[in-house]
C-alpha positions in Angstrom: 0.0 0.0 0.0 1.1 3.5 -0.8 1.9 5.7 2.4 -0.8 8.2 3.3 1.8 10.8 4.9 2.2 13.9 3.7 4.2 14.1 1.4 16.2 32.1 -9.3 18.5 32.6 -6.4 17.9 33.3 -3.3 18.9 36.7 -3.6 16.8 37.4 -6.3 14.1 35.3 -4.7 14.7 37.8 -1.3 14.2 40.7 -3.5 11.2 40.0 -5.7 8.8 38.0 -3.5 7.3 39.9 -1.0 4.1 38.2 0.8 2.3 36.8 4.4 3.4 33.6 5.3 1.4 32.6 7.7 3.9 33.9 10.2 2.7 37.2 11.2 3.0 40.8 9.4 4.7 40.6 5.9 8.1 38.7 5.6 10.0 38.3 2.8 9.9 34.9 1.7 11.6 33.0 -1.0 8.5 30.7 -2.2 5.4 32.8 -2.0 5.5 33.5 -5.6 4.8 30.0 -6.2 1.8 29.3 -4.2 0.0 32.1 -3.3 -1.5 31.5 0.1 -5.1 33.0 1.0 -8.0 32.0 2.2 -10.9 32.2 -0.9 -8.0 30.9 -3.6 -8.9 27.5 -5.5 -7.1 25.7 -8.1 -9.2 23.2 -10.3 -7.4 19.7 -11.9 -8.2 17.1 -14.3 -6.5 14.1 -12.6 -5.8 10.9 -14.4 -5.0 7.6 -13.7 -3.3 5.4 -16.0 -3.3 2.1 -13.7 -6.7 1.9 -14.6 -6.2 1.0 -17.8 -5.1 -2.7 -16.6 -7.9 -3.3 -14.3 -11.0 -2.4 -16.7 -14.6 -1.1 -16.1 -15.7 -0.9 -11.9 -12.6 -1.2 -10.8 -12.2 2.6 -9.5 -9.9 5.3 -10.0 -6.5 5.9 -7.6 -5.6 9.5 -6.7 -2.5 11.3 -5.3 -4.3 14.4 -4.5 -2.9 17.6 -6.4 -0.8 19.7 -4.2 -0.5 17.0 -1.7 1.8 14.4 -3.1 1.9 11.9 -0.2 -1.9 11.6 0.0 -3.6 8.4 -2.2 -7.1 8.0 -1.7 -9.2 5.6 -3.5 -12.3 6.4 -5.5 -14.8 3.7 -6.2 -17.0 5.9 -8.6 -14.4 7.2 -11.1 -13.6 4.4 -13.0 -13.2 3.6 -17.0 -13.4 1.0 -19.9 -10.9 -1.4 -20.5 -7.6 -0.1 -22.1 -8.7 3.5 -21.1 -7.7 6.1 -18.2 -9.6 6.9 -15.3 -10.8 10.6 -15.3 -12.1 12.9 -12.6 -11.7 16.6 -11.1 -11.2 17.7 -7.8 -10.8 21.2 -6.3 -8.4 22.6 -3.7 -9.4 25.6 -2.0 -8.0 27.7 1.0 -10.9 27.6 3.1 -9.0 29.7 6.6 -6.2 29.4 8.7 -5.2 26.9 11.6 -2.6 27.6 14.4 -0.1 24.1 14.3 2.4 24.0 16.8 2.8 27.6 17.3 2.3 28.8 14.0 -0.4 29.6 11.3 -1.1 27.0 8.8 -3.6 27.9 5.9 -5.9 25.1 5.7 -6.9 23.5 2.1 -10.0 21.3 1.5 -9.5 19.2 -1.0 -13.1 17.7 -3.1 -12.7 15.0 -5.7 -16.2 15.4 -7.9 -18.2 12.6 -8.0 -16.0 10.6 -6.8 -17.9 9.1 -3.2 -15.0 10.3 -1.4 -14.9 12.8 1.7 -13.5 16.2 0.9 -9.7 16.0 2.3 -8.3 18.9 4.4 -4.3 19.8 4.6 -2.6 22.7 5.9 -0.1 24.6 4.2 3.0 27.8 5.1 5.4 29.6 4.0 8.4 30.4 6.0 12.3 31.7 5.4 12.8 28.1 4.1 10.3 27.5 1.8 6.9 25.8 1.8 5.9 23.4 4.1 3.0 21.2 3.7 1.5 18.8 6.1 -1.4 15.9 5.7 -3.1 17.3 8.9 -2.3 18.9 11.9 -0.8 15.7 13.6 1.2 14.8 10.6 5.3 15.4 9.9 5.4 18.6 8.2 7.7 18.5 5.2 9.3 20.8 2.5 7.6 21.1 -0.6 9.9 24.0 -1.6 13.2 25.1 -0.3 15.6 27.5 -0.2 17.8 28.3 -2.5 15.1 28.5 -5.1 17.7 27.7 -7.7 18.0 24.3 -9.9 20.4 21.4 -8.5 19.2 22.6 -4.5 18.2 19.1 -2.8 16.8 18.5 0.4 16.0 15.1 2.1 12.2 14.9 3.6 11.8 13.1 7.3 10.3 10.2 5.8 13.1 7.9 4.8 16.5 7.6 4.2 15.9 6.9 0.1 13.3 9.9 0.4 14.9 13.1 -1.6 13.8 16.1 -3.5 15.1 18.5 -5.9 14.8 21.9 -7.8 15.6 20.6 -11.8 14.2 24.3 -13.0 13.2 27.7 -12.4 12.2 28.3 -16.3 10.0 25.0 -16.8 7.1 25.3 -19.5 3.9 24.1 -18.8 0.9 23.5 -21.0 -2.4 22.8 -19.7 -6.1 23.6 -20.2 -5.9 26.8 -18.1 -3.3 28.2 -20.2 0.5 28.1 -21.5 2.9 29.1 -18.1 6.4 29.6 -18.3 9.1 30.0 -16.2 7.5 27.8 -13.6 9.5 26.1 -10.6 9.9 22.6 -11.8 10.5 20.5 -8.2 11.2 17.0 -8.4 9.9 14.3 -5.0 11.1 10.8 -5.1 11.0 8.0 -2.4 10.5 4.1 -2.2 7.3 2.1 -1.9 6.8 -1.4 -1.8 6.1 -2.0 -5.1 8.9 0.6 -6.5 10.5 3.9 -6.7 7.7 6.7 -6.9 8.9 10.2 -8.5 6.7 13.5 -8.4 7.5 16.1 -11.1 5.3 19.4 -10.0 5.5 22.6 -12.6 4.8 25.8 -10.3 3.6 28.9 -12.0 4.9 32.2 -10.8 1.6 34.3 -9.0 -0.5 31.2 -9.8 0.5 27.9 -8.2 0.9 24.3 -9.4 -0.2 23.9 -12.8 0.9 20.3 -13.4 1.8 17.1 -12.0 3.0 13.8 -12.8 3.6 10.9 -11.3 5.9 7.8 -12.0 6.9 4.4 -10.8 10.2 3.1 -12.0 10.1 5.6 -14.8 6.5 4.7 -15.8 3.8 7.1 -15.8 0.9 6.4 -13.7 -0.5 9.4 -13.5 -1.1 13.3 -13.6 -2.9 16.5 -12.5 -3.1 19.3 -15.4 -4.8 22.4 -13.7 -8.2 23.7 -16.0 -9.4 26.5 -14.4 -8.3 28.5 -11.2 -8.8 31.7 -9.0 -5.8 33.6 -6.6 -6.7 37.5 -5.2 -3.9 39.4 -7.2 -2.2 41.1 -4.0 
């Protein structure tokens, strides 16, 4: 079974981002510009799964929920016909803000559509490090982003010893529904399971958030999250 845990330079990052971290006033903070954080923003994904196509009709859709890349749930409904995909869409919204361990958190709610499954609520934060994200408010806190926002910068997660990700780009193309973004923050996640090595590409676009991403085992694509629509408050 897959685990359920969650989950430019620094000086030019320093000098161009400027935004509330959950931390208290305004701080300068190297990966705002990549998610912004507030409560009434929502990103909307198409999510695929490409395991499906083995298993045939009924036999549901899995999902590694967008944003969250340590989160699988299961969803009974969303299924497909044999040799094809399984499809849904599922919503992330900031819905407020959560005091964890002494600091604010903004908590996300995230609803897969028709899908029979509960709406799933993490917490996210920026801080002088980078972007934390966290399954819930008694789960490890990890690093989605870190500091130096510049490509080759690698950091090891508190999962595992195998359990290491990267920056590979600050001027990564994506193209998806919502649009053509460029010079997004290309991050790279990769750790062991017990049926193989799973790697987590995630495009973010600057002002916007994540845009796109895909997910392998051993080098084979099992599945992705393109973003269709979306709404951030421009600050």
């Amino acid at each position: 079974m897959r685990r359920a845990v969650v989950a430019l330079a620094a000086a030019l990052a320093l000098t161009a981002i400027v935004g509330c971290g959950g931390g208290g006033g305004e701080e300068v903070l190297p990966a705002q510009r990549y998610l912004p954080l507030e409560e009434g923003n929502w990103w909307r994904y198409q999510v695929t799964d490409y395991t499906v196509e083995q298993a045939g009709a009924g036999s549901g859709m899995r999902v590694r929920l967008p944003l969250l890349n340590r989160v699988v749930v299961w969803s009974p409904a969303v299924s497909s016909a044999q040799g094809q995909p399984g499809v849904g869409v599922s919503t992330t919204s900031i819905t407020g803000t959560r005091t964890i361990g002494g600091g604010q958190w903004y908590e996300t709610t995230t609803t897969l559509h028709d899908s029979g499954v509960d709406p799933s609520v993490q917490y996210f934060r920026h801080d002088t490090q980078g972007l934390q994200s966290r399954a819930s408010a008694a789960e490890t806190a990890y690093y989605r982003i870190y500091a130096p926002i510049t490509p080759g910068t690698t950091w090891n997660p508190p999962f595992g010893a195998n359990d290491v990700s990267s920056i590979v780009s600050i001027s990564a193309e994506a193209r998806v529904e919502a649009g053509t973004f460029t010079d997004c923050l290309l991050v790279s996640e990769a750790w062991d399971e017990e049926d193989g090595r799973v790697r987590i590409l995630s495009w973010f676009a600057p002002e916007v958030g994540m845009v796109r991403s895909e997910d392998y085992l051993d080098d084979t694509l099992i599945g992705k999250s393109e973003m269709t629509t979306y709404r951030v408050a421009t600050r």
